[in-house]
MISEGU-768799 format. One line per 5 residues: number of its first residue (from 1); their letters; for each residue x, y, z of C-alpha. Coordinates in steps of 0.5 Angstrom, whole numbers. Example, Ala and Ser with C-alpha at 12.3 -4.5 7.8 and 13.67 -1.06 7.14 Angstrom:
2
1) AS) 25:-9:16 | 27:-2:14
//
This chain:
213
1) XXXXX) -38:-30:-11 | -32:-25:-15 | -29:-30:-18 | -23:-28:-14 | -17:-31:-9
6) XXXXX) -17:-28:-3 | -12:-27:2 | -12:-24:9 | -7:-22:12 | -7:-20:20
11) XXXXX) -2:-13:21 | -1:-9:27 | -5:-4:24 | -10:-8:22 | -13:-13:16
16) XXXXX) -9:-13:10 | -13:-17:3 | -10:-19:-3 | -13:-20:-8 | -12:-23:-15
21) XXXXX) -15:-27:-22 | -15:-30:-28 | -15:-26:-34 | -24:-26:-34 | -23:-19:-29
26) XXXXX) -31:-19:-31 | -34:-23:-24 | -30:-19:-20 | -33:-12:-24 | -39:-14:-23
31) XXXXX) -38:-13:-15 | -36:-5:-16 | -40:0:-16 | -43:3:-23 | -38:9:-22
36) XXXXX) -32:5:-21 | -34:1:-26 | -35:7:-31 | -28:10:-29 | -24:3:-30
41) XXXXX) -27:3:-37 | -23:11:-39 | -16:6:-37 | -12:4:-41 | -12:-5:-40
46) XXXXX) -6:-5:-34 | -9:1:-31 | -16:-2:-31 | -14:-9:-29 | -11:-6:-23
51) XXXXX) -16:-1:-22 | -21:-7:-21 | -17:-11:-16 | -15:-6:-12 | -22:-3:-11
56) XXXXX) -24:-10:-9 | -19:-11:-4 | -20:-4:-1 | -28:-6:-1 | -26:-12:3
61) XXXXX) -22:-9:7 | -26:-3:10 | -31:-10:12 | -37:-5:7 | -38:-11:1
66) XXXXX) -45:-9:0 | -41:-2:-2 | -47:2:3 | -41:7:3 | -41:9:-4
71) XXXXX) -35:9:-10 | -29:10:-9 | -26:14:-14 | -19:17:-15 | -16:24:-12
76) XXXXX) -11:28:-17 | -5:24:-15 | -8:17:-16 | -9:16:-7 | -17:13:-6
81) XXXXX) -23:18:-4 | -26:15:2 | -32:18:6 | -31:22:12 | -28:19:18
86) XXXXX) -25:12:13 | -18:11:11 | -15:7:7 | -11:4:2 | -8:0:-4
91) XXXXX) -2:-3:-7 | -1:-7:-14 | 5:-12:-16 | 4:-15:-21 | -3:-20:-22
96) XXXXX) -4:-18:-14 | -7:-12:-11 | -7:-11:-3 | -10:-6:1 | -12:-3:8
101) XXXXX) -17:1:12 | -21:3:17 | -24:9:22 | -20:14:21 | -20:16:28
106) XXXXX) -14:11:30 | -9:14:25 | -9:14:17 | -6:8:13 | -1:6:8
111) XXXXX) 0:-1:6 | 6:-2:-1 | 7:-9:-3 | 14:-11:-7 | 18:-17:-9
116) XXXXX) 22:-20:-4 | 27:-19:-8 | 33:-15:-10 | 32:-10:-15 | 34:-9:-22
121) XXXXX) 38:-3:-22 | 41:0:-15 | 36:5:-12 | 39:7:-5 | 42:12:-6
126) XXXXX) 35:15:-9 | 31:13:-4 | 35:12:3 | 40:17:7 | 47:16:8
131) XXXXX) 46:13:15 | 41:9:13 | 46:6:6 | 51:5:12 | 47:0:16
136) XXXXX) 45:-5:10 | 47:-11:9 | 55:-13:7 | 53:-18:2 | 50:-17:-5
141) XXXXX) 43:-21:-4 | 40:-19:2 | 43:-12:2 | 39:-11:-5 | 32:-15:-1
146) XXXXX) 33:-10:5 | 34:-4:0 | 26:-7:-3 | 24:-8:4 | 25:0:6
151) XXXXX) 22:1:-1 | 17:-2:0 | 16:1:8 | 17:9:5 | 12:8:0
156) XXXXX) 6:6:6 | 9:12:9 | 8:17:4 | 0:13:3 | -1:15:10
161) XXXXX) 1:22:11 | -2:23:4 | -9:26:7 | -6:30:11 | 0:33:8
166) XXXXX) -3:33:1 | 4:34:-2 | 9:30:-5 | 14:27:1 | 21:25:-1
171) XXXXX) 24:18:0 | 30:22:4 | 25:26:9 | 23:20:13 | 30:16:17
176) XXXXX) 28:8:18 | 32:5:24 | 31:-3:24 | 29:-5:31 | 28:-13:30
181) XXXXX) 22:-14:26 | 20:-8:24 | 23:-1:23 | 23:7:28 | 22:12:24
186) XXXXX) 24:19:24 | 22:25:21 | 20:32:20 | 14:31:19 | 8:33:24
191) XXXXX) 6:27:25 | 7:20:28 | 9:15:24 | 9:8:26 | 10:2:20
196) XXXXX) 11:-6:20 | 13:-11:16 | 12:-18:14 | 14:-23:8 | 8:-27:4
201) XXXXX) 9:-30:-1 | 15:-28:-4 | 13:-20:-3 | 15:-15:3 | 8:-13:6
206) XXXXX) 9:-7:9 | 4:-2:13 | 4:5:16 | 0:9:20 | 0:17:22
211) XXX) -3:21:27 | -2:28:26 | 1:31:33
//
């Protein structure tokens, strides 16, 4: 047992696992690889915490708990290296950690978790294009909760493009268009990106996945 609570929440793009605990991370380090452990030991303690946490959802996620697969290390711009033919990935807020994965054939995946909540200072006109601060809501409280939600959704979305482009993609570079209970993206980009949503427990769990066209 890690010592964990463990959440699973079911995604159109797959198996999302949140994972959070006490302060006592080591029963939840004691399931990592040697070399995860080693790399959380050169963070600093938020860094390492997250670390941990993270790397233990995506170990859950990938349906692999006895890590045949091996580390999970970290790339250059802070994106899990997963074995050939794996996708996957991992958000933090706070003392939780989520993450998805699977066979990469299916398309890769991003997942970001954020408050459910407005944000403290206004980022839409950092983080959205015109049309889409045209289209949010009126009033103060649900305009500041869906400007988080399209946070949230362009943070998977660049997870998800990430191994393919390898390049940093700007907020803007992508256009989401809400249809019912998830959003159409549009883009630029040379690839097919699809997203979801979803509220739990006070966070906006959003998904992506992108296939190269």
């Amino acid at each position: 047992m890690s010592g964990a609570r463990i959440d699973l929440v079911a995604t159109p793009h797959g198996r999302c696992v949140l994972v959070s605990a006490a302060d006592d991370l080591a029963p939840v380090e004691s399931v990592l690889h040697p070399d995860e452990v080693a790399a959380a030991l050169t963070m600093s303690p938020v860094r390492r915490r997250n670390f941990i946490l993270g790397r233990h959802a995506l170990h859950l996620a990938l349906r692999d708990p006895d890590l045949a697969h091996g580390p999970v290390l970290t790339d250059e711009r802070g994106a899990p290296i997963l074995p050939v033919g794996r996708t996957g990935s991992i958000s933090h807020k706070g003392d939780v950690a989520a993450a998805i994965g699977g066979p990469a054939e299916r398309g890769f995946l991003g997942i970001d978790i954020e408050r459910a909540a407005a944000p403290r200072l206004d980022i839409a006109p950092r983080i959205l294009t015109e049309r889409e601060r045209r289209s949010l809501p009126a009033n103060a409280e649900e305009r500041g909760r869906a400007v988080t939600l399209r946070f949230a959704v362009k943070e998977a979305i660049y997870k998800a493009v990430h191994p393919v482009l390898r390049r940093y993609v700007g907020f803007t570079e992508v256009e989401l268009d809400a249809a019912g209970d998830t959003f159409t993206v549009s883009s630029a980009l040379p690839l097919v990106i699809d997203v979801a949503w979803t509220e739990h427990q006070g966070l906006w769990l959003a998904t992506a996945r992108a296939i190269p066209r």
